[in-house]
Residue, then its C-alpha position, 0 to 999 in steps of 0.5 A: x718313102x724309103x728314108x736314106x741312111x748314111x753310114x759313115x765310117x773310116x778304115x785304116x791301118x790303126x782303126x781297122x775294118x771293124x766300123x765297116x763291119x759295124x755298118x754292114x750290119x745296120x744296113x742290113x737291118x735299115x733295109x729290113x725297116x723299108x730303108x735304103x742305105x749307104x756306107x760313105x767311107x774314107x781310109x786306105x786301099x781296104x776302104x776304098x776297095x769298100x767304098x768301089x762297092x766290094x764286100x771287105x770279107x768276101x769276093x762279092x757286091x756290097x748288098x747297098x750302095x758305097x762311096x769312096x770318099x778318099x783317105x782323109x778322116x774328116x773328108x766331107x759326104x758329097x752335097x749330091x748324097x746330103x741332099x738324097x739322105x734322112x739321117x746321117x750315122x757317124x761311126x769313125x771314133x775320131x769326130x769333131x764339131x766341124x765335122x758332125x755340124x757340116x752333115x746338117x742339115x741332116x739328122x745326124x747321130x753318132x756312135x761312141x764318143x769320149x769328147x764334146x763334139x756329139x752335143x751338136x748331134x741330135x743322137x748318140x750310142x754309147x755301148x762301151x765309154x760310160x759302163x756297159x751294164x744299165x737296168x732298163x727300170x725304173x722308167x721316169x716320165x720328163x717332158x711326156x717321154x720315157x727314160x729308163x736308166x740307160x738314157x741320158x742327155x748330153x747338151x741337145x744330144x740324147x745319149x743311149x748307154x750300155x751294152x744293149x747297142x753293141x753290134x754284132x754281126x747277124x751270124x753271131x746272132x744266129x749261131x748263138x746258143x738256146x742254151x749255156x755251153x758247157x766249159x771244158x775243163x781245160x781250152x783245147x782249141x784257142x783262136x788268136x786274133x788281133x784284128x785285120x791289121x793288128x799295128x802294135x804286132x800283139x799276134x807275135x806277143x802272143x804267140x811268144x807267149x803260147x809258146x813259151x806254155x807249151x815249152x815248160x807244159x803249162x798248156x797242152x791245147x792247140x791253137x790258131x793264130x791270125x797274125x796279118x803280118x806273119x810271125x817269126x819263129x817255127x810255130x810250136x806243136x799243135x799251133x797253126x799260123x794264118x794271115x786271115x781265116x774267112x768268113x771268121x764270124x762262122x769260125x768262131x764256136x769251133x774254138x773254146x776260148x779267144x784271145x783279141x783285143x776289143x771290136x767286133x770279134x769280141x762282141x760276136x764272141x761273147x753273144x755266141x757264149x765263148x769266153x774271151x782273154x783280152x788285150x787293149x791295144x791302147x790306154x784308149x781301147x784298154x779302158x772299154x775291155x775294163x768295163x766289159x770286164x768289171x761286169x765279168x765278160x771277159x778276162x783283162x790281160x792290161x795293155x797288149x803293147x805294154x804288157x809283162x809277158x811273165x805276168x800274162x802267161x802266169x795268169x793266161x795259164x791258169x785262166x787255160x786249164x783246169x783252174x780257169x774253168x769256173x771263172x770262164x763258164x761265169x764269162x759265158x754266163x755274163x758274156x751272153x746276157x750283156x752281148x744279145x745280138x739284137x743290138x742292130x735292131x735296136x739302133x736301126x729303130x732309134x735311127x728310124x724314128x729320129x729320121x722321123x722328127x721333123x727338121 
């Protein structure tokens, strides 16, 4: 039997593509365990474009199936797809009770949640909202099972915590290091992205910001920014401006350092060992960039839409040249041992076994 997964995700102007990235990554590692899968979206004309079967980074097929489900968050998953399904994983940052309680009587799991709602679950991965770092000893026995630290309960619902579930692409995986990269003494190549939709406009922020260093010479690097909704002003020698950069996961190691805000950019950036200036886009996701970065895996630069710029570039100066190149290499150092690319395995194995229990 090839147990049917059902990933379903949201894409829009505010949250972006990054759950859908998220998915494409499980179910690549779904279908390696015997599985089938399909990504059930709702959202703008991006998840909708997902949702008719077509890769959202690439001109090509989806490699499992896809259903469009309309631009409501809470649109409900098709009785017909239910009834086909093992387990049902929800990964949309806004859930509720109703709407986790309507997938039963499926086996159901859900991905990041900072309210009550994941009690009625049976399942919950926790990567980022209760602390990142989480030993894996000592193992205590309750009820004839295992618990190592990183597990919890939350009502009915059995909650894995830590970085260890942080999803990255299987790219990321693959062209991460064998061992630690060096830092420069100064960033020479900076890559700047804010996701593909970037709403608080924070690639213009930044840009100000970069050429503003470059005006009074505090960087000298060059420096590509993604900025989906153009910039304005004439870009600053040694600085190039894209709305997109293809296949970006694999673009990524060519540069020394990235500014971004949290998802999975982040996330391959750290498994792939390059050090990471971050902006929270809100109080919400500002608070994820402050665990990763209490365990050094990032340098917190607050909340981009907020953000004193005097402030920022005082600070991004010193962490961008010679001053900054210890606390980076320690960025790498902790980066690559809290993001290990086996994050998607690991979750694939969790979903595998809870389709497993019987109803």
């Amino acid at each position: 039997m090839s147990p049917l997964l059902i990933l379903r995700v949201h894409a829009d102007l505010r949250l972006g593509l990054g759950h859908v990235a998220r998915a494409l990554a499980l179910q690549e590692t779904w279908r390696a365990l015997g599985g089938q899968a399909c990504i059930a979206v709702s959202g703008d004309d991006r998840a909708r474009r997902v949702g008719g079967g077509t890769h959202p980074f690439l001109e090509q097929p989806l490699s499992c199936e896809a259903q469009y489900l309309g631009e409501d968050l809470h649109a409900p998953v098709p009785e017909a797809l239910k009834s086909r399904a093992a387990v049902a994983l929800v990964d949309q940052w806004d859930t509720s009770t109703p709407f986790l309680q309507a997938l039963r009587p499926l086996k159901v799991a859900v991905m990041e949640d900072d309210t009550d709602a994941h009690e009625c679950a049976d399942l919950l991965f926790q990567p980022f909202l209760e602390g990142v770092r989480w030993p894996d000893h000592p193992v205590k026995v309750v009820d004839g099972h295992k618990v190592r630290p990183f597990e919890t309960r939350s009502g009915a619902c059995r909650v894995l915590r830590g970085s260890s579930f942080i999803v990255v692409d299987k790219a990321a995986a693959a062209l991460r290091p064998k061992r630690m990269p060096l830092q420069p003494l100064a960033v020479h190549k900076l890559l700047v992205t804010f996701g593909g939709s970037d709403g608080p406009n924070l690639a213009q922020k930044a840009f100000d910001t970069l050429a503003r260093l470059a005006a009074e010479d505090r960087w000298r690097g060059a420096c590509t920014v993604l900025a989906p909704n153009g910039i304005q002003g004439d870009p600053f020698p040694g600085c190039t401006v894209v709305r997109g950069l293809p296949a970006l996961t694999r673009r990524i190691p060519e540069f020394d350092a990235i500014w971004c805000s949290a998802g999975v950019t982040l996330a391959e950036s750290l498994c792939m060992g390059i050090p990471a200036a971050v902006w929270g886009q809100n109080e919400r996701q500002h608070g994820i960039l402050s665990d990763l970065a209490m365990a050094n895996g990032c340098f917190d630069l607050g909340v981009g839409p907020e953000a004193d710029l005097d402030i920022v570039a005082e600070a991004l100066s010193q962490w961008l040249g010679p001053e900054g190149q210890d606390n980076r290499q320690e960025q790498v150092r902790d980066g690559m041992a809290l993001v290990d690319g086996q994050a998607a395995s690991r979750i694939a194995q969790e979903l595998w076994r809870l389709s497993e229990i019987p109803a």
